[in-house]
N, C-alpha and C positions, 0 to 999 in steps of 0.2 A: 186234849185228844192229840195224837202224831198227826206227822204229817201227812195229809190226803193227796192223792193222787188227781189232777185235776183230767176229769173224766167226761165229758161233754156229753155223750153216751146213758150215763146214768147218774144225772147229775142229782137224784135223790136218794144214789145211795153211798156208802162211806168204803171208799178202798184204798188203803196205805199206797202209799210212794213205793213202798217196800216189790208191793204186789203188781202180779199182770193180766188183764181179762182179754181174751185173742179177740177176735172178729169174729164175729158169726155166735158168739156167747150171749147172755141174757143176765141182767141182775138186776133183780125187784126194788121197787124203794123201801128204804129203814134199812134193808142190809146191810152189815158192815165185813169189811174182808179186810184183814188182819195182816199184820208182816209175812214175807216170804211165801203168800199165796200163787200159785195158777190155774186159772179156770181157761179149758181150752175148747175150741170151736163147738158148737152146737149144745152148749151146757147149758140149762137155764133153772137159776136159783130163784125162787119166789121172795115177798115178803118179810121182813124182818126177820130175817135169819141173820146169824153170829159164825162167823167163819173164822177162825181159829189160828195162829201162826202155824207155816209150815203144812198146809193144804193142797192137795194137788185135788181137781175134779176135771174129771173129763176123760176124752171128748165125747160129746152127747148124753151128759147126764144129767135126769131132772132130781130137781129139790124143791120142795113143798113149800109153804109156809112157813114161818117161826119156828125152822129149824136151825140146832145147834150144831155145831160139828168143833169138837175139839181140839188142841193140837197133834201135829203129827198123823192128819188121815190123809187116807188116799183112795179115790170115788173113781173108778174104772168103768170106762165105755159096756152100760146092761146095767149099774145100780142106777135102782130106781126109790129116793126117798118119798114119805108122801108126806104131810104134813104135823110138824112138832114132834120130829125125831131129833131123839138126842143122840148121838155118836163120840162118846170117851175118845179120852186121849189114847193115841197110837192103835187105837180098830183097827182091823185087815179086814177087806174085801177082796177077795180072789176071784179072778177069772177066766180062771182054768181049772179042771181039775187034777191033771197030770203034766207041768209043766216039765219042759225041759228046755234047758238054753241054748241048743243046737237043734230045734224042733220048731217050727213058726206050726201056730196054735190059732192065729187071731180068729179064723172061721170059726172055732168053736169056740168062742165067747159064750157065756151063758149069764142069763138076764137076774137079777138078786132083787127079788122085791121086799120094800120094809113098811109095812102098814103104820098107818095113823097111830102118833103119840111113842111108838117103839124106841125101848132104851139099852141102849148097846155100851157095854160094861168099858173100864178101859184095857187097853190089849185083847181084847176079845177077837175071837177069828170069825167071820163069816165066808165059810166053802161058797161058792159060787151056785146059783141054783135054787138055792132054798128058802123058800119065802119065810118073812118072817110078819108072824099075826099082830094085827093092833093093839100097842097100848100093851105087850111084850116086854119083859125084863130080860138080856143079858148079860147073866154075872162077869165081875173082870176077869180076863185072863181065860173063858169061856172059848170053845172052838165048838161052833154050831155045825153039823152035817148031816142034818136033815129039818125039813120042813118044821117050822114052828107056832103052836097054834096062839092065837089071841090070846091076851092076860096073863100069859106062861111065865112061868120063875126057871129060867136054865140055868144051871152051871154046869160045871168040870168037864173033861175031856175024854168023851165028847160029850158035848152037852147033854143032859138030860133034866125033865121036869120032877122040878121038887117041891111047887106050889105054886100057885097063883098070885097075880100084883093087882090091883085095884087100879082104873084111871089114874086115880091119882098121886099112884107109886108108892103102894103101902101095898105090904103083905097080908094074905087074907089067911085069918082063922078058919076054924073049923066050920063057924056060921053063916061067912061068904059075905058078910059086911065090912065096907071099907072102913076103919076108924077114924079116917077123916074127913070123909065127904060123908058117911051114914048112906051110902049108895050097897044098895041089895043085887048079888050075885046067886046065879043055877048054875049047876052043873048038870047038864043035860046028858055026858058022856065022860066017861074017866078024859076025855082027851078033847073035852067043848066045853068052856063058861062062857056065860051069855049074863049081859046085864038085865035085870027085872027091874030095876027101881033107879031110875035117872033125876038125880039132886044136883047133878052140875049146871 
């Protein structure tokens, strides 16, 4: 393993020399944070999470549990992960949604929630604002701009629903069973799946 940052702070969890976690930041044990990371004031990452080279989070932003996050993200003051999201390499999260560089915006920050187990493609865009439902697919290169329901299969620009994912990140047939847990899905509404049959 490189070289670790000797970190009195958190001394259960693993942060490169590389890397810098400000004051007032939080990082769980088993975490490991990677070359060329910053996590800044009020950020606080949970458990065994994998943070990525080249990460920027913050300031004030949570992370869940045995979340992933890939190289090249950046986690802007309002994302909120919850726990076992995955975040591909080079994700955008935006937070704004009219930005201009001669324009201060910071008041209208807007809050980007990502449910439980949610996998975010790489290069994918996340607008600001739009929650995104549990357990959630992301195709790459995907630009989400609007709200997105639980189990959803997005792609293209802008995203839209072209099937359902399974917990455990398998696309669902016509019969709503995952083929690799044998876990049983409803569809309750062209735009709601709800698990019926829990094998996990």
């Amino acid at each position: 393993m490189s070289e670790k940052r000797e970190d009195q702070r958190f001394p259960e969890a693993y942060i490169h020399a590389s890397s810098y976690v400000d004051e007032g930041a939080l990082v769980g044990p088993g975490t490991k944070i990677w070359h060329f990371c910053h996590v800044l004031t009020g950020t606080v990452i949970g458990r065994d999470c994998s943070i990525g080279q080249n990460v920027m989070i913050g300031p004030r932003v949570k992370i869940g549990d045995r979340c992933k996050i890939q190289n090249n993200v950046s986690l802007y003051n309002g994302v909120e992960l919850a726990d076992d999201v995955f975040c591909g390499p080079s994700c955008v999260f935006t937070n704004v949604t009219n930005p201009r560089a001669n324009v201060s915006r910071k008041d209208e920050f807007r809050d980007t929630l990502v449910g439980r187990g949610a996998s975010i493609g790489a290069n994918a865009t996340i607008v600001c604002g739009h929650p995104l439902g549990e357990y959630c697919f992301i195709g790459a290169g995907a630009v989400v701009t609007k709200e997105v329901p639980a189990f959803a299969l997005m792609v293209g620009n802008p995203a839209r629903r072209i099937g359902w994912m399974s917990r455990a990140g398998e696309r669902l047939g016509a019969d709503l069973i995952c083929p690799r847990s044998g876990e049983k899905y409803r569809e309750v509404s062209p735009a709601t799946l709800r698990l019926v049959d829990d094998k996990i």
